[in-house]
Backbone as CSV, one residue per row, in Angstrom:
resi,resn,N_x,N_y,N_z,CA_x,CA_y,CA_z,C_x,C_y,C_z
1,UNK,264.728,90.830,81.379,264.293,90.801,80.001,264.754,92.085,79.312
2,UNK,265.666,91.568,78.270,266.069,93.173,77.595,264.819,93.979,76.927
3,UNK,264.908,95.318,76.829,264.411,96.215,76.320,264.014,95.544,74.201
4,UNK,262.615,95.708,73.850,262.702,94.845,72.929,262.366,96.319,71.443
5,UNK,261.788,97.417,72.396,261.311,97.942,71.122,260.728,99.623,71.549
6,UNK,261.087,100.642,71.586,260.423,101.820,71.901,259.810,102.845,70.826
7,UNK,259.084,103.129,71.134,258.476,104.555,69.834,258.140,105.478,70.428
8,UNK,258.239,106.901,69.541,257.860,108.384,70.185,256.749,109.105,69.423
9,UNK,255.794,109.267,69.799,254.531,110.330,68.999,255.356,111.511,68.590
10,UNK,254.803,111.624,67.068,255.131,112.482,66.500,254.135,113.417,65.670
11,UNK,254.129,114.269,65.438,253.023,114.987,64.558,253.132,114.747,63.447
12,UNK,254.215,114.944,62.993,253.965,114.915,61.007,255.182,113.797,61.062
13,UNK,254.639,112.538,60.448,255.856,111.210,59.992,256.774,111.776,59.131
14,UNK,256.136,112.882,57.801,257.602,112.765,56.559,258.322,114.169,57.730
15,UNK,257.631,114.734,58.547,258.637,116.243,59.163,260.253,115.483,59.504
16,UNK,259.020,114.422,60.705,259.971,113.586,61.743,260.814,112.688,60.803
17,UNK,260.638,111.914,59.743,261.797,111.336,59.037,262.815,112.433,58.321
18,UNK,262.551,113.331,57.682,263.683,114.274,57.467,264.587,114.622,58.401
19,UNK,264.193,114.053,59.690,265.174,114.468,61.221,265.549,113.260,61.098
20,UNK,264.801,112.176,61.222,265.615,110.507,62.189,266.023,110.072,61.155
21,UNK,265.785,110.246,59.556,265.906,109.386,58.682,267.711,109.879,58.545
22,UNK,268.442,110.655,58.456,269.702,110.902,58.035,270.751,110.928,59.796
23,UNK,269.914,110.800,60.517,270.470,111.043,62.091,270.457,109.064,62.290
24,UNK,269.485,108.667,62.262,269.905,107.289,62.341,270.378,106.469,61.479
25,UNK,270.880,107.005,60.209,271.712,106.184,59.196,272.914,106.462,59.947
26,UNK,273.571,107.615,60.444,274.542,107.756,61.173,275.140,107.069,62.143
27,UNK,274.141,106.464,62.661,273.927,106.049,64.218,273.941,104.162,63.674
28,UNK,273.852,103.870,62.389,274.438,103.002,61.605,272.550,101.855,61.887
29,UNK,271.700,102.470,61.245,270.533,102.250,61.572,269.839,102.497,60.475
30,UNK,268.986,101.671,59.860,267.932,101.604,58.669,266.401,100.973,58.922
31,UNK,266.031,101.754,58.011,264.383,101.845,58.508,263.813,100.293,57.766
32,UNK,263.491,99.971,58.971,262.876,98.630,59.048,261.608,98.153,58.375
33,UNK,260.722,99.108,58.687,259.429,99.016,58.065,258.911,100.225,58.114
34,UNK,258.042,100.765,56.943,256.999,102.181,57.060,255.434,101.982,56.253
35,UNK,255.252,102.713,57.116,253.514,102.947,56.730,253.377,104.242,56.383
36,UNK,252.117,104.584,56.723,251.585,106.370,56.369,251.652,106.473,57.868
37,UNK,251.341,105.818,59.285,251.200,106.336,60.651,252.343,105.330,61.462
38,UNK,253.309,104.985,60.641,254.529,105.118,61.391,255.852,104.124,60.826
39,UNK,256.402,104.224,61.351,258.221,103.872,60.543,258.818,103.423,61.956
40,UNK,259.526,102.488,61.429,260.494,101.966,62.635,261.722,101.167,61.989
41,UNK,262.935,101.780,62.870,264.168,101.666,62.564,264.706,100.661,63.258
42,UNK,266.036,100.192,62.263,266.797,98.576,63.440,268.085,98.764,62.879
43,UNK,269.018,98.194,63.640,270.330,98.082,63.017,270.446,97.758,62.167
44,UNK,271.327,98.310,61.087,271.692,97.408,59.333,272.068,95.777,59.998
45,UNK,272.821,95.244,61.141,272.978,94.307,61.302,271.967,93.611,60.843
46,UNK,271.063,93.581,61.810,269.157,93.327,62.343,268.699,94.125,61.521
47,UNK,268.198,93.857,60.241,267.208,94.829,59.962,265.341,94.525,60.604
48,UNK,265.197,93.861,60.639,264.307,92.782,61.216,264.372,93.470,62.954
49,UNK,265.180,93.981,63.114,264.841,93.990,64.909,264.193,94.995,65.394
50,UNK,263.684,96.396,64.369,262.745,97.568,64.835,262.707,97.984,66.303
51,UNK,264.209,98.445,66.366,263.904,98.951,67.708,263.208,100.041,68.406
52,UNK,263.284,100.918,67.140,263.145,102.570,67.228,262.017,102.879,66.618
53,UNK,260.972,103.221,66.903,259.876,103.851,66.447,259.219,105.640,66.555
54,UNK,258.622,105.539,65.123,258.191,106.883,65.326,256.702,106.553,64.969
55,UNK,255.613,107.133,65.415,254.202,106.777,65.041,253.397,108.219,65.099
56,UNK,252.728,108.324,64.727,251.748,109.514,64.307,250.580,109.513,65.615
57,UNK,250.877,110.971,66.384,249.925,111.197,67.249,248.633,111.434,66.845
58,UNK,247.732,110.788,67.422,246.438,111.290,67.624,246.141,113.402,67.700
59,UNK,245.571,114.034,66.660,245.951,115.499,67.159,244.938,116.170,68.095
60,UNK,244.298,115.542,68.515,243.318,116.004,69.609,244.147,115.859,70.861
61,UNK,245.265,114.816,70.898,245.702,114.679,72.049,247.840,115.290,72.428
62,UNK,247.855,115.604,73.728,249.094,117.028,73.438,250.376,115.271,73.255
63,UNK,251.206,115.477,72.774,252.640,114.729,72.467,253.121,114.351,73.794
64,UNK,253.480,115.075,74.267,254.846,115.049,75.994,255.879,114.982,74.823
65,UNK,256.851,115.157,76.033,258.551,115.024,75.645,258.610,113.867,76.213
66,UNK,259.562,113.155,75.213,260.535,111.980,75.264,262.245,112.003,75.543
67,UNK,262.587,111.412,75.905,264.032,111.547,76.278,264.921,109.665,75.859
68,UNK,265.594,109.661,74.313,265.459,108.656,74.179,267.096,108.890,74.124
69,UNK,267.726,107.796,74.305,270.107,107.643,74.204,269.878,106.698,73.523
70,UNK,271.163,107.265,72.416,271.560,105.989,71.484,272.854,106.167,71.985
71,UNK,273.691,104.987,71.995,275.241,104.378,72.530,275.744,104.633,71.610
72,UNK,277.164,105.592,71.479,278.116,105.454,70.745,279.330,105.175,71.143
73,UNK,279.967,104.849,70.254,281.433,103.977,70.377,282.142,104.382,70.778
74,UNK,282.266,106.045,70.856,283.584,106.779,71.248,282.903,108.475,70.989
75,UNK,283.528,109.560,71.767,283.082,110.563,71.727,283.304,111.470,70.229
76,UNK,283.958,110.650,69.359,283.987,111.441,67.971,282.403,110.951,67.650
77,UNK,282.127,109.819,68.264,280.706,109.267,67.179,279.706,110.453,67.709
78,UNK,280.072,110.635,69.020,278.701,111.318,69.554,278.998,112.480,68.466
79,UNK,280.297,113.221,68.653,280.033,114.411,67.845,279.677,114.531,66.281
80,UNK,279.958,113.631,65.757,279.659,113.180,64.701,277.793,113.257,64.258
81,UNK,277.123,112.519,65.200,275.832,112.268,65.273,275.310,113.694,65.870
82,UNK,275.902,114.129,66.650,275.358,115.313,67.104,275.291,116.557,65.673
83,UNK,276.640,116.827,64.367,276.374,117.319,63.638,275.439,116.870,63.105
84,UNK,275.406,115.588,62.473,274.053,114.902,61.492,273.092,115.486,61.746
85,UNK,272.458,115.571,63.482,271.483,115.931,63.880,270.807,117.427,63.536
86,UNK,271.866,118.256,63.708,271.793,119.489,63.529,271.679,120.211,62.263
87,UNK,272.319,119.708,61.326,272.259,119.755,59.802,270.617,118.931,59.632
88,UNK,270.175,118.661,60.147,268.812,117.579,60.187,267.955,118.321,60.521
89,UNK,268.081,119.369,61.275,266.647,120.091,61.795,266.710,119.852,63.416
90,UNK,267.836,119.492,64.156,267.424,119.311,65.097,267.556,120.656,65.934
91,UNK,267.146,120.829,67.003,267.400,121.796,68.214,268.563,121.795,68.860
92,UNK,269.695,122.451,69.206,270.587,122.089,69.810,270.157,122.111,71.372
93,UNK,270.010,121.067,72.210,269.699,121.173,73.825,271.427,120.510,74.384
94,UNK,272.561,120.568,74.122,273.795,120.662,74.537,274.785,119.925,73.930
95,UNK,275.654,120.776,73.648,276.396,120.489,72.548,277.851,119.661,73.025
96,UNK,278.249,118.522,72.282,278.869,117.425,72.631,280.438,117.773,73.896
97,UNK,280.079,117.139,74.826,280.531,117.668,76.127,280.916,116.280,77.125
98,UNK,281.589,116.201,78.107,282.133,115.891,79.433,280.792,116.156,80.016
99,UNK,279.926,115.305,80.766,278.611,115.468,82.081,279.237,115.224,82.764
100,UNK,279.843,115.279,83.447,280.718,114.690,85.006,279.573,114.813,86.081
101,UNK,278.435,115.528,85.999,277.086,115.516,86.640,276.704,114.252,86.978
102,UNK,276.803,113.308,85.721,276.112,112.071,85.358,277.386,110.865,85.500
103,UNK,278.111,111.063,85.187,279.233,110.456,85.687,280.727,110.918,85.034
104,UNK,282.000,110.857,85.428,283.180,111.278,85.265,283.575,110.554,83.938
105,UNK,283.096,109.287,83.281,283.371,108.982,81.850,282.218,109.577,80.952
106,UNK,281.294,110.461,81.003,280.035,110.627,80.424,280.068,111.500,79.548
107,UNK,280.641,111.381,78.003,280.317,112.100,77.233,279.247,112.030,76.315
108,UNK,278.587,113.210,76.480,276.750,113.428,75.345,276.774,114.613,74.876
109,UNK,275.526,114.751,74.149,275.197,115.389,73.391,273.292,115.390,72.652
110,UNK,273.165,116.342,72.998,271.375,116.607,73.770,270.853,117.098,71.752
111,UNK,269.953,116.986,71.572,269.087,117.916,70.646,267.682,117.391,70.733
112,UNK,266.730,118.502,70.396,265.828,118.943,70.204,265.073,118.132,68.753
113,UNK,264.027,117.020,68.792,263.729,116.464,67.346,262.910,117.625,67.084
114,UNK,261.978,117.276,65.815,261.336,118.608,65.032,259.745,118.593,66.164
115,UNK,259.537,117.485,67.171,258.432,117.322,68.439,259.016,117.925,69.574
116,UNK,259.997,118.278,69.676,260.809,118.377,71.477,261.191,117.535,72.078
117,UNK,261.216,116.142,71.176,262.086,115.110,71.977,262.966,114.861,72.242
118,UNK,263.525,114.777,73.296,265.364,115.187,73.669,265.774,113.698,73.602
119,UNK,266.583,113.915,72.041,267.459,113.088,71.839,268.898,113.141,71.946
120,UNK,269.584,112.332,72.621,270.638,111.993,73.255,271.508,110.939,72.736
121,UNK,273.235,111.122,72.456,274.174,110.696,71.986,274.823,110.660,73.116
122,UNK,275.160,108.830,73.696,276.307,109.398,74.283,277.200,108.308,74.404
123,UNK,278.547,108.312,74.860,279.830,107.876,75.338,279.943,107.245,76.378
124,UNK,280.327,106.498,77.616,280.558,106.375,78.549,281.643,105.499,78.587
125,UNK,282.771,106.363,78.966,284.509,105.611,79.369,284.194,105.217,80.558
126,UNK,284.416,103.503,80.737,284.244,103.028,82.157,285.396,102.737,82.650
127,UNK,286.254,103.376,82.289,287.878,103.077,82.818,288.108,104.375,83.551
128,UNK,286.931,105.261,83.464,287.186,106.028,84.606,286.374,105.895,85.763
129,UNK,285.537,104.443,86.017,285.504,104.122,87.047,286.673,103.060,87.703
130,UNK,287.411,103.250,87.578,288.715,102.178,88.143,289.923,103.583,88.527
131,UNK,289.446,104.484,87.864,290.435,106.065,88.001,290.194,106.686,89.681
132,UNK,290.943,106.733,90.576,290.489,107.079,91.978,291.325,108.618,91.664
């Protein structure tokens, strides 16, 4: 069963949309539906499909870190999305790169949302699994 829908606690909704709101237009993504305690994003294809959520934490209770990848097409997109991000408020946690850690086609690109959620851009050339 595919993956249908994820969201990340956030403290302040308008902080966190000044970050996701110009980082996921990039990422070719429009906000689906919003409230006052939360917003959720879907492809311009799908606007209707809300994959991506942000919702308003409870503040008595601590956030955690999230670690969420959006797929891009080719390693200009990552870098591409990785500026958006950064011009956005994000944190830089690694700047658009080769992981050969993670695998030998694996290009990403890490930041920091305005919560500490390590959001992730990345690439993966699978023609360098056929590369011996």
């Amino acid at each position: 069963m595919p993956l249908h829908h994820v969201a990340v606690y956030v403290s302040d909704i308008k902080k966190s949309r000044e970050f996701y709101d110009p980082v996921l237009a990039a990422c070719g993504y429009v906000v689906s539906f919003a409230y006052d305690e939360f917003v959720y994003y879907a492809p311009a294809s799908n606007p209707h499909a809300a994959e991506f959520g942000l919702t308003l934490a409870d503040p008595s209770k601590p956030i955690g870190s999230t670690h969420v990848a959006f797929g891009a097409s080719s390693p200009s997109e990552v870098a591409e999305w990785y500026q958006v991000a950064m011009k956005s408020g994000g944190k830089d946690n690694g700047a658009p790169g080769i992981r050969k850690e993670y695998h030998k086609g694996y290009y990403g690109a890490f930041v920091h949302d305005p919560d500490g959620h390590n959001i992730e851009f990345v690439h993966i050339d699978v023609s360098c699994d056929a590369a011996t």
